[in-house]
mmCIF file as Biopython writes it, N, C-alpha, C and O atoms, coordinates in Angstrom:
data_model
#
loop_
_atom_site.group_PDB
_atom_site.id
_atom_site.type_symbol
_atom_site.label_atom_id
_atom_site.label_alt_id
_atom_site.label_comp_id
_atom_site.label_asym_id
_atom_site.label_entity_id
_atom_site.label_seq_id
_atom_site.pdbx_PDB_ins_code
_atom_site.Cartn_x
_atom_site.Cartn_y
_atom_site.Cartn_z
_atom_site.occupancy
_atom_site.B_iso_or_equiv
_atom_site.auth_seq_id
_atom_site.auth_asym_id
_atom_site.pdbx_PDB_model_num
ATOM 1   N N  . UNK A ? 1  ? -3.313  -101.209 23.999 1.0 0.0 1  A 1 
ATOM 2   C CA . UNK A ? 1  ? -4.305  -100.684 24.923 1.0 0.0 1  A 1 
ATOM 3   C C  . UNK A ? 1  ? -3.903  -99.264  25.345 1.0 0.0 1  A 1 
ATOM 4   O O  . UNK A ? 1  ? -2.714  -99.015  25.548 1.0 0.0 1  A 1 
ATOM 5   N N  . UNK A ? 2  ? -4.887  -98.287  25.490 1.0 0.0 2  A 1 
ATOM 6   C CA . UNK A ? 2  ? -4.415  -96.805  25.457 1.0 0.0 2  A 1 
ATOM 7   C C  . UNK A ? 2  ? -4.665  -96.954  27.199 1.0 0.0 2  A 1 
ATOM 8   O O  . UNK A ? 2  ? -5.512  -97.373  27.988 1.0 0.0 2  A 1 
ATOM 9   N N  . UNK A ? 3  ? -3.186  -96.246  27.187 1.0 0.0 3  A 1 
ATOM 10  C CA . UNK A ? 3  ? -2.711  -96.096  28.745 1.0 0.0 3  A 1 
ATOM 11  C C  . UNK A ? 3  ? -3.652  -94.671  29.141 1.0 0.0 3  A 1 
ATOM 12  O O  . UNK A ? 3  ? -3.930  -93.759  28.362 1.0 0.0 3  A 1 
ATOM 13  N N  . UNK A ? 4  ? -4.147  -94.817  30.996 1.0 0.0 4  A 1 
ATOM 14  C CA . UNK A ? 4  ? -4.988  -93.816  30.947 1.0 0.0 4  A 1 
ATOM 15  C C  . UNK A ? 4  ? -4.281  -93.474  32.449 1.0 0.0 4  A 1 
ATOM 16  O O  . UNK A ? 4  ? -3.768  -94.330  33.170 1.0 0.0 4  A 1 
ATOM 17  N N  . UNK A ? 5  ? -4.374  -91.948  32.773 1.0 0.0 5  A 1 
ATOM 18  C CA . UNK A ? 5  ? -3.644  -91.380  33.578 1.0 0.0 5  A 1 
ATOM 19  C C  . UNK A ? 5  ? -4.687  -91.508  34.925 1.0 0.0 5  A 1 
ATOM 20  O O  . UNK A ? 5  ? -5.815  -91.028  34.817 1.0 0.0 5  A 1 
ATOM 21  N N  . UNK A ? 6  ? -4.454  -91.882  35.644 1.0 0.0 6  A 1 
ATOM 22  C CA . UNK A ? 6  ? -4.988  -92.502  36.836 1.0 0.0 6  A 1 
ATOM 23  C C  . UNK A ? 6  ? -4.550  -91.064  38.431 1.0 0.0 6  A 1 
ATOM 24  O O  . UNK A ? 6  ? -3.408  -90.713  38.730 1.0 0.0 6  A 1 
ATOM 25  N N  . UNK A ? 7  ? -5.482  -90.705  38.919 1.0 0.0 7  A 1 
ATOM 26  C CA . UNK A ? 7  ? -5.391  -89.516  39.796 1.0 0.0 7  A 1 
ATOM 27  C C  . UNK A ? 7  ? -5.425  -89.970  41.436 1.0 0.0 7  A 1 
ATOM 28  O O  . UNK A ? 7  ? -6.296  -90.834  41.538 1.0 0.0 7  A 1 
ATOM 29  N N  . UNK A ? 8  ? -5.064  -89.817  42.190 1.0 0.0 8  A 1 
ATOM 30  C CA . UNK A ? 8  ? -5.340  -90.059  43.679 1.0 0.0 8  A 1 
ATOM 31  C C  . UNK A ? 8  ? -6.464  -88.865  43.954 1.0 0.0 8  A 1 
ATOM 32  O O  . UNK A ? 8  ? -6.367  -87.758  43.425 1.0 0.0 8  A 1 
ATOM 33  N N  . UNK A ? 9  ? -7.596  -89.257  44.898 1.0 0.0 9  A 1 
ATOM 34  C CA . UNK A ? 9  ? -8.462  -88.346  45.169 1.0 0.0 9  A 1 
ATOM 35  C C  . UNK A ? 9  ? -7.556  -86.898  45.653 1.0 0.0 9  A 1 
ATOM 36  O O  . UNK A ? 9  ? -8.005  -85.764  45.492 1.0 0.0 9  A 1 
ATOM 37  N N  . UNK A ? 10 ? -6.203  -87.200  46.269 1.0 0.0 10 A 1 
ATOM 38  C CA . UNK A ? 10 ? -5.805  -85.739  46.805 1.0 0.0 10 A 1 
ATOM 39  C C  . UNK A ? 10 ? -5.436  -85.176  45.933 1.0 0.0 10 A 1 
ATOM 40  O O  . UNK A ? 10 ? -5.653  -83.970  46.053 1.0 0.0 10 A 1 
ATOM 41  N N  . UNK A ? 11 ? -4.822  -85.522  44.812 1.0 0.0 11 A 1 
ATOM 42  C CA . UNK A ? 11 ? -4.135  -84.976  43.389 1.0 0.0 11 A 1 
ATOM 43  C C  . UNK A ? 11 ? -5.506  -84.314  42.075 1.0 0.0 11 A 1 
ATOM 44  O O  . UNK A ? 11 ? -5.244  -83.619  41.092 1.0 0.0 11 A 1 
ATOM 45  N N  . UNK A ? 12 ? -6.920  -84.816  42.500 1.0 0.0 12 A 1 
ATOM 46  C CA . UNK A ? 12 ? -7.674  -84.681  41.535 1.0 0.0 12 A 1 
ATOM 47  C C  . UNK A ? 12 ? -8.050  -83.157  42.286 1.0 0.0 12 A 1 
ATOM 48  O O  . UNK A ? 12 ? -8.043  -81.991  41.890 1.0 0.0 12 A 1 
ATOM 49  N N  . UNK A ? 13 ? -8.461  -84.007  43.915 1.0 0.0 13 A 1 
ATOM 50  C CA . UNK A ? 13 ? -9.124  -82.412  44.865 1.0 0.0 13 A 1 
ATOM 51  C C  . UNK A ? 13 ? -7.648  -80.956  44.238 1.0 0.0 13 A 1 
ATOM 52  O O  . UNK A ? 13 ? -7.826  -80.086  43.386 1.0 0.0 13 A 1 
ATOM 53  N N  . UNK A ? 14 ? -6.508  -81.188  44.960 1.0 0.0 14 A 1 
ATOM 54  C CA . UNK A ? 14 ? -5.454  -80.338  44.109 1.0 0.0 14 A 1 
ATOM 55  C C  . UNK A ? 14 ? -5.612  -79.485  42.992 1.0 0.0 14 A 1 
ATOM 56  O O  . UNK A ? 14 ? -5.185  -78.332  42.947 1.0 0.0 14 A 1 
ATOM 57  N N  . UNK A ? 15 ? -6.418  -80.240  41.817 1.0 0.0 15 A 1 
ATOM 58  C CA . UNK A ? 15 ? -6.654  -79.923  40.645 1.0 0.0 15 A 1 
ATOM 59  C C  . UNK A ? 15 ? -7.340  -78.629  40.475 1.0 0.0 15 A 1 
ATOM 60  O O  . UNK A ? 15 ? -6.963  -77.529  40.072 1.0 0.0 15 A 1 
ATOM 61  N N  . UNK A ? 16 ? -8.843  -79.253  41.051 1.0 0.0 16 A 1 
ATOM 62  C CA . UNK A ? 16 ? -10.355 -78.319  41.642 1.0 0.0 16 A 1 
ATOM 63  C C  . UNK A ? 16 ? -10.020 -77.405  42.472 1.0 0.0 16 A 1 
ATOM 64  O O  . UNK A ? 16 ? -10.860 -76.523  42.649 1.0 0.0 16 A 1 
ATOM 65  N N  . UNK A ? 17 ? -8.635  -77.308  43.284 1.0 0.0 17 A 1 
ATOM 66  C CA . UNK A ? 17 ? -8.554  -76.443  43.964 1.0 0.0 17 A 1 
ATOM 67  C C  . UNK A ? 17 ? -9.711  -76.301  45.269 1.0 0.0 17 A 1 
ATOM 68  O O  . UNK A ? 17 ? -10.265 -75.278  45.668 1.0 0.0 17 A 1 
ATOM 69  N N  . UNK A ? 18 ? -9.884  -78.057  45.887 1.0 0.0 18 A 1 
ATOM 70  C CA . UNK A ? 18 ? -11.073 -78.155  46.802 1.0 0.0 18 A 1 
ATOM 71  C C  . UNK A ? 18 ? -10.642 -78.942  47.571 1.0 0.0 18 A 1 
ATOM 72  O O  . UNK A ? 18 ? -9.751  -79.643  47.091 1.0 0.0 18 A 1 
ATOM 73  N N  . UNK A ? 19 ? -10.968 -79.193  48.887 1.0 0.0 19 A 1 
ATOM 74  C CA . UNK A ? 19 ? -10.509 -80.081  50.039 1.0 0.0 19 A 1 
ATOM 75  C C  . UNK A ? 19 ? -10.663 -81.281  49.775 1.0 0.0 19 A 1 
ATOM 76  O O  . UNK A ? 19 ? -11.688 -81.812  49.348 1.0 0.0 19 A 1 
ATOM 77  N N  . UNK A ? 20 ? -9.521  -81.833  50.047 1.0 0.0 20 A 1 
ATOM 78  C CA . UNK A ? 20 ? -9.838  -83.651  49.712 1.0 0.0 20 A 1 
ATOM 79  C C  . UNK A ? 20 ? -10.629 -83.832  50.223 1.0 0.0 20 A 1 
ATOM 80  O O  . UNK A ? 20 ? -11.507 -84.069  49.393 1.0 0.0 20 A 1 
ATOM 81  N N  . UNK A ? 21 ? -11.255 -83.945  51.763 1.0 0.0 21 A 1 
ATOM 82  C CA . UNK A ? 21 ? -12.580 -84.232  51.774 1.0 0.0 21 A 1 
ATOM 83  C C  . UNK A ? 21 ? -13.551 -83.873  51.247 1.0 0.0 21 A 1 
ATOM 84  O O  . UNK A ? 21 ? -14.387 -84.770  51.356 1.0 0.0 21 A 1 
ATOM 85  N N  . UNK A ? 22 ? -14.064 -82.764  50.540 1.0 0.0 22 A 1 
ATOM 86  C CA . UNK A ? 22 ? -14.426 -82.406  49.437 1.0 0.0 22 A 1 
ATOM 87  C C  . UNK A ? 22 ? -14.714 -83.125  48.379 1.0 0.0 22 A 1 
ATOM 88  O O  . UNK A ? 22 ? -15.892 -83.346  48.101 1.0 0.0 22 A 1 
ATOM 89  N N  . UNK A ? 23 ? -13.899 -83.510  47.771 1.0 0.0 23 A 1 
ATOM 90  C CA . UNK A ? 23 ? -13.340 -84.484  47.184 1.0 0.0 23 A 1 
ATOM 91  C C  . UNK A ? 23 ? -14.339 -86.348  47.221 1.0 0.0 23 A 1 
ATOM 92  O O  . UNK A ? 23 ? -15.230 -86.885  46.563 1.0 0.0 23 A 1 
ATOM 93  N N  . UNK A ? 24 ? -13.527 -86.679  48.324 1.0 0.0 24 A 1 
ATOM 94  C CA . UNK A ? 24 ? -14.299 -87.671  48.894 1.0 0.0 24 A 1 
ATOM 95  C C  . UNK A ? 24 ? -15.738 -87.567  49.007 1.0 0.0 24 A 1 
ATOM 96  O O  . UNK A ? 24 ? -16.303 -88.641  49.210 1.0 0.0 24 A 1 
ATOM 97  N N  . UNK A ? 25 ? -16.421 -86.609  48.933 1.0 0.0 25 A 1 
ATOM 98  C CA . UNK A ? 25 ? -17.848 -86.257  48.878 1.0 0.0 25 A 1 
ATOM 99  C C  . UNK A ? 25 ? -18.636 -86.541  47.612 1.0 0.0 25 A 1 
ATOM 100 O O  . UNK A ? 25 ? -19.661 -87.192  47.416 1.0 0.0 25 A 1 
ATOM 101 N N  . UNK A ? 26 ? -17.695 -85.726  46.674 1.0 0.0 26 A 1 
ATOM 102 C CA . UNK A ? 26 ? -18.157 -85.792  45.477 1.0 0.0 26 A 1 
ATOM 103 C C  . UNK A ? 26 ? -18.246 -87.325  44.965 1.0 0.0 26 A 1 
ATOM 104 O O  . UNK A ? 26 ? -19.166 -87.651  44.216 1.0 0.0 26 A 1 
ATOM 105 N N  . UNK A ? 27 ? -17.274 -88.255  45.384 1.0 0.0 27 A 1 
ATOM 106 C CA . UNK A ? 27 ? -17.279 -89.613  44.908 1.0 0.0 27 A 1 
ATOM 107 C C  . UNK A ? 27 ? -18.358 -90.091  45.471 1.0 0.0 27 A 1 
ATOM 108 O O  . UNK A ? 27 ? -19.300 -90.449  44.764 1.0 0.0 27 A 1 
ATOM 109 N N  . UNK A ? 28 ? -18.398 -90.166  46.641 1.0 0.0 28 A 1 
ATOM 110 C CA . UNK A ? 28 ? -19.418 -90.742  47.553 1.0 0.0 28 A 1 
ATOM 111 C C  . UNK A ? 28 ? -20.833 -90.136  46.833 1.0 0.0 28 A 1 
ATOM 112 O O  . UNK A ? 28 ? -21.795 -90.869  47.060 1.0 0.0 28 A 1 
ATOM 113 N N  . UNK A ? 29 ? -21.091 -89.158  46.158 1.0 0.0 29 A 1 
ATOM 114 C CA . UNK A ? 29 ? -22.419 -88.725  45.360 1.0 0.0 29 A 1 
ATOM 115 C C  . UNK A ? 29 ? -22.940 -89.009  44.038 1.0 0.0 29 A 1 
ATOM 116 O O  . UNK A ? 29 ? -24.100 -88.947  43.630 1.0 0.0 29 A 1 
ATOM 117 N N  . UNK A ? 30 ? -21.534 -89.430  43.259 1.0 0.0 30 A 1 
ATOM 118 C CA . UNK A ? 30 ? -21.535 -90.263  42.215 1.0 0.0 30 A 1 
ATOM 119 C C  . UNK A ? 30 ? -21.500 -88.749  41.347 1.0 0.0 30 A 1 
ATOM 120 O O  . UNK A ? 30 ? -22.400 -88.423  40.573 1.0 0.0 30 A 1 
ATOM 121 N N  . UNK A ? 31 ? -20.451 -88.020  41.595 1.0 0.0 31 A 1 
ATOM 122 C CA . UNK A ? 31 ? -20.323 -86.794  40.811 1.0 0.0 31 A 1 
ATOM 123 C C  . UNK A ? 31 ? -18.973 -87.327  40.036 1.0 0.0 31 A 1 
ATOM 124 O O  . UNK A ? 31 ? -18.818 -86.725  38.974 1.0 0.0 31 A 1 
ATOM 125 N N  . UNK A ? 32 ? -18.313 -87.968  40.213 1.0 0.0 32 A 1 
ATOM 126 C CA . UNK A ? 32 ? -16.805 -88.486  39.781 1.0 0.0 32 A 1 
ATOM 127 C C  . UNK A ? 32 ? -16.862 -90.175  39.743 1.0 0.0 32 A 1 
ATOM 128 O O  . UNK A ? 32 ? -17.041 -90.888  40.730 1.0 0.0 32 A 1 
ATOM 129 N N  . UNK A ? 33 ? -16.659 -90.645  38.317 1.0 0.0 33 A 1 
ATOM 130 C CA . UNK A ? 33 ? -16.523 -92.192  38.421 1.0 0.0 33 A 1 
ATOM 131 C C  . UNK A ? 33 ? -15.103 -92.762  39.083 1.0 0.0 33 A 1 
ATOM 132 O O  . UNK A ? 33 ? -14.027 -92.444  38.577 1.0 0.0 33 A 1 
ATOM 133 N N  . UNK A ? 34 ? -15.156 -93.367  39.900 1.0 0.0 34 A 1 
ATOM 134 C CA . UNK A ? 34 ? -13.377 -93.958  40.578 1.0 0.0 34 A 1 
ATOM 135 C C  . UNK A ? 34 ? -13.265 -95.536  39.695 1.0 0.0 34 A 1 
ATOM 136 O O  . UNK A ? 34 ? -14.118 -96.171  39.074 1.0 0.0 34 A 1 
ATOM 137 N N  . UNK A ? 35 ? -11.745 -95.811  39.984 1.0 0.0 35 A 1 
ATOM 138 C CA . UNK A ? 35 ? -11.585 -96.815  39.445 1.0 0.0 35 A 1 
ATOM 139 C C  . UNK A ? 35 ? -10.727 -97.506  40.956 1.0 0.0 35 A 1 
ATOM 140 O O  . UNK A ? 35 ? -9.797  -96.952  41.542 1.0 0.0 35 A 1 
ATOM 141 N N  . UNK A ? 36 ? -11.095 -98.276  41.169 1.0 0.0 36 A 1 
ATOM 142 C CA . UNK A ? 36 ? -10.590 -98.993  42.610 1.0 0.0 36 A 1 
ATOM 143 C C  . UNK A ? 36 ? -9.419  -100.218 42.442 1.0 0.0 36 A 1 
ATOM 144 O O  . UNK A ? 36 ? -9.588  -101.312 41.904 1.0 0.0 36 A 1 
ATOM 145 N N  . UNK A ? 37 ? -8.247  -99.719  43.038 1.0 0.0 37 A 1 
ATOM 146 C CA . UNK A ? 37 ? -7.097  -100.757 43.072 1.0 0.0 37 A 1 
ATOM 147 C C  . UNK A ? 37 ? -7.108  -101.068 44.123 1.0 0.0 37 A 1 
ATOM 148 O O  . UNK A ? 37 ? -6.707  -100.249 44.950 1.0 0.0 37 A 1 
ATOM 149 N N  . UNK A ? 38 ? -7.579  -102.415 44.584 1.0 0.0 38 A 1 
ATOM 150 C CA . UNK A ? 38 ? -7.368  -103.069 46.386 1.0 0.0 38 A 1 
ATOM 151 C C  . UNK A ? 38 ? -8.336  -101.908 47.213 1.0 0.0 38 A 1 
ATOM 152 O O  . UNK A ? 38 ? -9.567  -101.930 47.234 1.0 0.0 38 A 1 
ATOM 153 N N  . UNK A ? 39 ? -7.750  -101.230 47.664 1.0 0.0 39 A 1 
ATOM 154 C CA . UNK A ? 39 ? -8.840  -100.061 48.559 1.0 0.0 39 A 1 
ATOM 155 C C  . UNK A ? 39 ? -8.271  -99.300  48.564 1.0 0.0 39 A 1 
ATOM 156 O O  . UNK A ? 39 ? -8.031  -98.856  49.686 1.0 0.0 39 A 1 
ATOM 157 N N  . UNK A ? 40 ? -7.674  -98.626  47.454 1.0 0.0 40 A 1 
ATOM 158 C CA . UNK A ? 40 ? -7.112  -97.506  46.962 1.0 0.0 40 A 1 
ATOM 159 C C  . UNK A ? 40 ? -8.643  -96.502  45.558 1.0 0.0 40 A 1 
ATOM 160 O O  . UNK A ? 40 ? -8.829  -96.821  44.384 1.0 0.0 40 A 1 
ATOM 161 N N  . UNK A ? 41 ? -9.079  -95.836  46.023 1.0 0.0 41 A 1 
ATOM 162 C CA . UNK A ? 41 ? -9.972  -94.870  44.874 1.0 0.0 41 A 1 
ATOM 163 C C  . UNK A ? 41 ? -8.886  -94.355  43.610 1.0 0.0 41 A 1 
ATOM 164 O O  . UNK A ? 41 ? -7.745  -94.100  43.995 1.0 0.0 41 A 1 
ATOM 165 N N  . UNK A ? 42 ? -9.108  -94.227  42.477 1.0 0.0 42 A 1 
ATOM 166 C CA . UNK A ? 42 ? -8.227  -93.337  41.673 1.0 0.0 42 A 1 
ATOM 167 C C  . UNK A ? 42 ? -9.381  -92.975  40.561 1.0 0.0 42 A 1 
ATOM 168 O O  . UNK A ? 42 ? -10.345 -93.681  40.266 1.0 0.0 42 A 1 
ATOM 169 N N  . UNK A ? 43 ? -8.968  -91.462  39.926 1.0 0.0 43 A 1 
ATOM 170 C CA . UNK A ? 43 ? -9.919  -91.041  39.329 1.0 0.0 43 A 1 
ATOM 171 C C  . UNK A ? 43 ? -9.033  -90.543  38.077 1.0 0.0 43 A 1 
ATOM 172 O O  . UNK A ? 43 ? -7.978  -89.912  38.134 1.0 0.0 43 A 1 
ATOM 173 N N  . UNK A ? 44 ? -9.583  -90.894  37.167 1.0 0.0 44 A 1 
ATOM 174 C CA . UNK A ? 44 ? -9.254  -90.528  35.739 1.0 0.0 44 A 1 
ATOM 175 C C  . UNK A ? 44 ? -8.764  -89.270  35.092 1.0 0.0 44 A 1 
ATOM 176 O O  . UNK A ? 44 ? -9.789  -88.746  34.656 1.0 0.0 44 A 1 
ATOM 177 N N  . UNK A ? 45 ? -7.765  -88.523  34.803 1.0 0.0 45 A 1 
ATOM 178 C CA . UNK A ? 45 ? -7.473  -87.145  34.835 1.0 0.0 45 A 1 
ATOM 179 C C  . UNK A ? 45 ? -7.985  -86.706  33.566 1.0 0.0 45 A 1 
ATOM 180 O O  . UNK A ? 45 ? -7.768  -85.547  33.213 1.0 0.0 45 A 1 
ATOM 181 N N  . UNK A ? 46 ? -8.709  -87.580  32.761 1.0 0.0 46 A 1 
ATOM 182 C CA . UNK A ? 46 ? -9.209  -87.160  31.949 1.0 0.0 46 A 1 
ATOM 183 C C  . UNK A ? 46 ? -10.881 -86.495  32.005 1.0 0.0 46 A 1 
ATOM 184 O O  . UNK A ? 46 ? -11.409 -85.632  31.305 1.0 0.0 46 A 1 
ATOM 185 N N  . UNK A ? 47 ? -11.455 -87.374  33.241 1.0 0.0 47 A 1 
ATOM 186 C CA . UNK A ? 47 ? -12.574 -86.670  33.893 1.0 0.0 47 A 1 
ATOM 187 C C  . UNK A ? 47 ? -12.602 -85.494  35.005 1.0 0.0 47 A 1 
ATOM 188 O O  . UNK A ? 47 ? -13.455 -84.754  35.494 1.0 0.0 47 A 1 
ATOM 189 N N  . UNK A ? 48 ? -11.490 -85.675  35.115 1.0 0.0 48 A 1 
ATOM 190 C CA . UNK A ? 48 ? -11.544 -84.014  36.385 1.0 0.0 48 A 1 
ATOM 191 C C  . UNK A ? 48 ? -11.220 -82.996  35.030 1.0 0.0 48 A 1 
ATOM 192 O O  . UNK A ? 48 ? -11.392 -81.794  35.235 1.0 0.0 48 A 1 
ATOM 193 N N  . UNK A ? 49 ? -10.771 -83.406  33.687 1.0 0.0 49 A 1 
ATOM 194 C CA . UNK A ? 49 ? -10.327 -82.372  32.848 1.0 0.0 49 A 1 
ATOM 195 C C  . UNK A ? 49 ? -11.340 -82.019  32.292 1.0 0.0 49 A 1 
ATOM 196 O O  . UNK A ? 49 ? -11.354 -80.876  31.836 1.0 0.0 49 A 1 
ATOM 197 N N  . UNK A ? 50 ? -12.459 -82.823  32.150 1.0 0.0 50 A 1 
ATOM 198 C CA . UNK A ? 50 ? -13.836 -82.801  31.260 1.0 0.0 50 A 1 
ATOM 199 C C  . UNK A ? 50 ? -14.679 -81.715  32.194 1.0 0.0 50 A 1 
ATOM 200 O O  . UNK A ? 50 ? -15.321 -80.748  31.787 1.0 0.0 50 A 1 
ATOM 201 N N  . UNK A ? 51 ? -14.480 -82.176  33.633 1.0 0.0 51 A 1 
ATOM 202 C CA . UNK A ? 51 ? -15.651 -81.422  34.684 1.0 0.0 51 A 1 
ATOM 203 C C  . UNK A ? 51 ? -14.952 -80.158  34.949 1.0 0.0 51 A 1 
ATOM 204 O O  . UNK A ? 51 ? -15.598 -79.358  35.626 1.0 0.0 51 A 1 
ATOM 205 N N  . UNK A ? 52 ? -13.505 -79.710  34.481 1.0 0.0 52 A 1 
ATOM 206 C CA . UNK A ? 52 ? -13.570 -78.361  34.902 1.0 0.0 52 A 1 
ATOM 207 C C  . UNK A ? 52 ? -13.797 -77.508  33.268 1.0 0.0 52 A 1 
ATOM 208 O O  . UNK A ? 52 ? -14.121 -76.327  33.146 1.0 0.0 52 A 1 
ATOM 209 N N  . UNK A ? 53 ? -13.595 -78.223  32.439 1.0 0.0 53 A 1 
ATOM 210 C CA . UNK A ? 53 ? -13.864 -77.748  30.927 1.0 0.0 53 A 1 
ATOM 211 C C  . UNK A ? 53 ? -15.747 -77.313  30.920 1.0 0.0 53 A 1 
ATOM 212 O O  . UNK A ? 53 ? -16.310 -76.368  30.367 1.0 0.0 53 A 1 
ATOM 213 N N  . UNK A ? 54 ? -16.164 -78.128  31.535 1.0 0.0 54 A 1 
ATOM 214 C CA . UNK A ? 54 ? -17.975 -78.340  31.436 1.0 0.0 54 A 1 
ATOM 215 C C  . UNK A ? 54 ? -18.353 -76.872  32.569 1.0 0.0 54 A 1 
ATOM 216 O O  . UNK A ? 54 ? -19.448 -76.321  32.684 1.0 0.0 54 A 1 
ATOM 217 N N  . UNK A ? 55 ? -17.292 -76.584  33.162 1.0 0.0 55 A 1 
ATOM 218 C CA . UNK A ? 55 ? -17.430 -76.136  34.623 1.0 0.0 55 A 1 
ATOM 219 C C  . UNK A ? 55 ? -16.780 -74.770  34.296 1.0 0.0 55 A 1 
ATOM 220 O O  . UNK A ? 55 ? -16.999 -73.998  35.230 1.0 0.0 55 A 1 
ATOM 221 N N  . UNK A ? 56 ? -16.119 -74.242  33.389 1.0 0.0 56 A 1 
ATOM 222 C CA . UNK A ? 56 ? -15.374 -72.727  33.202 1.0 0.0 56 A 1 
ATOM 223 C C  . UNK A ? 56 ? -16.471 -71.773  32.992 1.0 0.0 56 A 1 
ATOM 224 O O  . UNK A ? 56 ? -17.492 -72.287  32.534 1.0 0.0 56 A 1 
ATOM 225 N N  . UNK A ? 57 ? -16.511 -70.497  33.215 1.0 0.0 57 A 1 
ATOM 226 C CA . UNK A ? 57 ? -17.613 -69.332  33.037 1.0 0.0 57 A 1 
ATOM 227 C C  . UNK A ? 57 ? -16.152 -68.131  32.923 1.0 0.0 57 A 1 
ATOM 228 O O  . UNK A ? 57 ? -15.023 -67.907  33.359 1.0 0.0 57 A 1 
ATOM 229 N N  . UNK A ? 58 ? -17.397 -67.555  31.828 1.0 0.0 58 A 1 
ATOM 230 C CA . UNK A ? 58 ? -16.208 -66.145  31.185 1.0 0.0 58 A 1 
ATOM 231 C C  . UNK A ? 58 ? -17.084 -64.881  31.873 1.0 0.0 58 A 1 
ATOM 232 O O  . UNK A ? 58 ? -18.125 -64.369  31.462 1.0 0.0 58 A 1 
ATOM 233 N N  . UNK A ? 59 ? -16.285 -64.563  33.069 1.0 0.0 59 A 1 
ATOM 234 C CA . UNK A ? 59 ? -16.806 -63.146  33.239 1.0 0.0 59 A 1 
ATOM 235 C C  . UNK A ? 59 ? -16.750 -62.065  32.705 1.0 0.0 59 A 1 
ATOM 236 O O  . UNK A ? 59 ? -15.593 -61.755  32.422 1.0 0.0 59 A 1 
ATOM 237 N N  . UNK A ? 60 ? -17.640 -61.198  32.382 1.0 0.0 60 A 1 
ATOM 238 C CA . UNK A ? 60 ? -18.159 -59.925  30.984 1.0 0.0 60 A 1 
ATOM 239 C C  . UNK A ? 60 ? -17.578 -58.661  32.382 1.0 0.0 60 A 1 
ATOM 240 O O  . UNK A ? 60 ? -18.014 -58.262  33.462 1.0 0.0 60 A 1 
ATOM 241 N N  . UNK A ? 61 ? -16.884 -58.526  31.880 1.0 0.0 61 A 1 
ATOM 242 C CA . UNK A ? 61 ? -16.347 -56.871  32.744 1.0 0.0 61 A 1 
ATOM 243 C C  . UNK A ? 61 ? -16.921 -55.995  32.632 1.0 0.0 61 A 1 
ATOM 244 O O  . UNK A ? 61 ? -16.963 -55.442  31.533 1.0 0.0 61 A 1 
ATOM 245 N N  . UNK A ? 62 ? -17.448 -55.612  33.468 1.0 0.0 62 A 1 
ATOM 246 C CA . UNK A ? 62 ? -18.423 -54.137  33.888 1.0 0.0 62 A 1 
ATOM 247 C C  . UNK A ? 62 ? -17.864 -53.365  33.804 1.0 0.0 62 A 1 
ATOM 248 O O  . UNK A ? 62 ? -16.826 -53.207  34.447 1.0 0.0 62 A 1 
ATOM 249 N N  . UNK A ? 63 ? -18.480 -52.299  32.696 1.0 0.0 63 A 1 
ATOM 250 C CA . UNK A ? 63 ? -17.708 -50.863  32.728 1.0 0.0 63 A 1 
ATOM 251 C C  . UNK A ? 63 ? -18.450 -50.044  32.519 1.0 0.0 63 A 1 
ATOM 252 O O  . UNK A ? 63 ? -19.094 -50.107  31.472 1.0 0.0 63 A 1 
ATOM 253 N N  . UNK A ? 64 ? -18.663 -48.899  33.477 1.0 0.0 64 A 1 
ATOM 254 C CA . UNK A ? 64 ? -19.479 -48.208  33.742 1.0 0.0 64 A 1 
ATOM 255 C C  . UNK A ? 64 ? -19.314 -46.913  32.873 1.0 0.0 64 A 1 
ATOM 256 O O  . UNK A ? 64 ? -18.235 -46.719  32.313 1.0 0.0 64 A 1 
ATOM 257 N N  . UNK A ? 65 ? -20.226 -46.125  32.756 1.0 0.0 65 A 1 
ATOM 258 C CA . UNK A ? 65 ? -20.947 -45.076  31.551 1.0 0.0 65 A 1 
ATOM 259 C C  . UNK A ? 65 ? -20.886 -43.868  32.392 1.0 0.0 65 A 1 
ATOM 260 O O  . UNK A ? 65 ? -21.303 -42.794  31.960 1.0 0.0 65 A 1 
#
């Protein structure tokens, strides 16, 4: 069975560089699937890796004439 790397909401927010409550928002909106141990949330580090991959923009440098 392929072992899967399991995130604490503060370690995923960390990631995003966004407030754990933040964080907690996004779950609560169904922007992030959790996987629930007892009443512990954990989120997949393979999906915070997908949503900032889906989520990068290449800024075009302005250079003026």
């Amino acid at each position: 069975m392929e072992e899967k790397k399991l995130l604490s909401l503060k370690e995923a927010a960390e990631m995003l560089g966004i407030h754990y409550t933040t964080m907690r928002q996004y779950v609560r909106k169904g922007k992030f699937p959790v996987v629930r141990i007892g009443r512990l949330l954990k989120i997949e580090a393979k999906d915070i890796e997908e949503y900032i991959r889906k989520n990068k923009t290449v800024l075009e440098e302005h250079t003026k004439k």
